[in-house]
N, C-alpha and C positions, 0 to 999 in steps of 0.2 A: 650521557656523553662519555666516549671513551678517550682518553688522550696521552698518546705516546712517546714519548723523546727518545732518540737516538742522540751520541753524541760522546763528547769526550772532556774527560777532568781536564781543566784548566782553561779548555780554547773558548775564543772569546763570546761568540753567537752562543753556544750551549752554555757557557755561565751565565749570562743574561738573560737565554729565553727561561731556565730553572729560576734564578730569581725571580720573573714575572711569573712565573704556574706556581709558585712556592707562596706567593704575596696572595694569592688568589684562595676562596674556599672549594674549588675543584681538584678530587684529586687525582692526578696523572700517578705513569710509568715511567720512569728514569732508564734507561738502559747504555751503558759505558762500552761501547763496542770497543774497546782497548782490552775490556776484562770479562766483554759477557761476548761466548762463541757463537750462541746461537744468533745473537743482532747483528757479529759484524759478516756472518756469513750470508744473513738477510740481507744488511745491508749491501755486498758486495752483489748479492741477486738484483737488488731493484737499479743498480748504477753500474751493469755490465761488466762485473766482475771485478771494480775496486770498491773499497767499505772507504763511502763521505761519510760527510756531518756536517749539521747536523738535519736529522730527518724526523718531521712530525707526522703524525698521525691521528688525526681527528674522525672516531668512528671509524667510516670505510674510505675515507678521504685520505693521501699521501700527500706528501707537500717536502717534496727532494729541495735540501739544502735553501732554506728560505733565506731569505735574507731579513734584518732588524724593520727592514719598514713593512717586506712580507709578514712576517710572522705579525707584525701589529695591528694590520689590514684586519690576519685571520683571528687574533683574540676581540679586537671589534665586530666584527661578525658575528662570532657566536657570542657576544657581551658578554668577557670578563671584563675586569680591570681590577689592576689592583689595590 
């Protein structure tokens, strides 16, 4: 399993989804679109030209700006927990 985070130091959904992948023995991609070009220009590709956050990527699966009970759904489905 591949799993990727887009996202930004300090905002609230991306410090909390990192503390749950971080509590987890899976390990992910961190990517800080404020400081890394190549993500927020991705980013700005899959959201029509602005760079959101934050944005997961599990395998070939995207999942644009999930929200806390989204993102929960999606670590029970593939069974994490922390």
């Amino acid at each position: 399993m591949k799993i990727v985070l887009y996202g930004k130091q300090g905002h609230a959904y991306t410090v909390a989804f990192k503390n749950f992948l971080n509590s987890t023995d899976i390990p992910y991609v961190y990517k800080d679109i404020s400081k890394d070009v190549e993500a927020r220009e991705h980013s700005k590709e899959l959201y029509d030209g602005v760079a959101k956050f934050p944005t997961l990527f599990v395998d070939d699966k995207v999942f644009l700006t999930p929200t806390t009970e989204e993102f929960n759904k999606i670590m029970q489905d593939l069974k994490l927990r922390a």
